[in-house]
N, C-alpha and C positions, 0 to 999 in steps of 0.2 A: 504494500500500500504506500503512495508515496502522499508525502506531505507539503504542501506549499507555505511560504511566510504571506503572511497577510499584516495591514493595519488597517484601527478605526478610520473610518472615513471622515474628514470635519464637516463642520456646519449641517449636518443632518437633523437635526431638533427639530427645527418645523419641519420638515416634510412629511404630508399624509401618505397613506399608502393608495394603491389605486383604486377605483372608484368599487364598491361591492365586497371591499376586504375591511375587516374591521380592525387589524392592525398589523405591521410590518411581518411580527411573528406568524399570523393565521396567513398573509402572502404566501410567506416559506413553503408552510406548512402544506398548503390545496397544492402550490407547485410543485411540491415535491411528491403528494399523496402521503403524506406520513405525519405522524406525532411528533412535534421537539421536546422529550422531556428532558435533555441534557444539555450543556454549554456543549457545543462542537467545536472548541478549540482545543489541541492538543495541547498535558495531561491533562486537562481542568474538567471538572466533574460535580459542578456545579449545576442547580437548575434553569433549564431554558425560561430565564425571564421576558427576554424580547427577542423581538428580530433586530438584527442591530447591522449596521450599514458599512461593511469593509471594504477594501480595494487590496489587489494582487501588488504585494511588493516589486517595486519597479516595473509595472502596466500602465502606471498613470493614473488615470481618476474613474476607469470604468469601473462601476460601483454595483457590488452583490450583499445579498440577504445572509445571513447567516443565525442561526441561533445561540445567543451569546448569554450568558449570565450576567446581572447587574455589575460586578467586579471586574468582567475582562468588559464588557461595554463601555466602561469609564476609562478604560485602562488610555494615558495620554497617546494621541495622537499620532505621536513617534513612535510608540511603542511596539517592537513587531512581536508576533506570535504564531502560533503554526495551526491548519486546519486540512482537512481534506479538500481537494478541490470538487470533486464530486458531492460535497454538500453545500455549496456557491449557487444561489441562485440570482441571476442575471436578474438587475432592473431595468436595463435599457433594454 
């Protein structure tokens, strides 16, 4: 299983998710067909609090859903961490 680094995305606070989703998390969620009951950050094992908005280290600013615990959510902006790529769901 290979692992990519990721960071939080900025300025994401206000954005709604799209129209018929009741939050960033439940996006994930229908796109994916599945439940987030875990942080999907590599080790972390925390509960899926939100959908939270990260970008692929060194890709730029294209920006995916991820299911993140309030702790690695907050985690600053710089800060990189490891996830599956195959649990990245595409906002654009």
């Amino acid at each position: 299983m290979s692992y990519i680094v990721i960071k939080n995305k900025k300025g994401t606070v206000e954005k709604l998710p799209p129209s018929g989703y009741t939050s960033w998390l439940d996006f994930w969620e229908r796109q994916k067909g599945q439940r987030a009951y875990q942080c999907k950050t590599i080790p972390c094992d925390g509960p899926a609090d939100v959908g939270g908005h990260v970008i692929k280290s060194g890709e730029g600013g294209k920006e995916y859903i991820l299911p993140l615990c309030y702790e690695c959510n907050n985690k600053p902006d710089d800060t990189s961490f490891y996830a599956r790529e195959s649990d990245l769901v595409s906002v654009q």
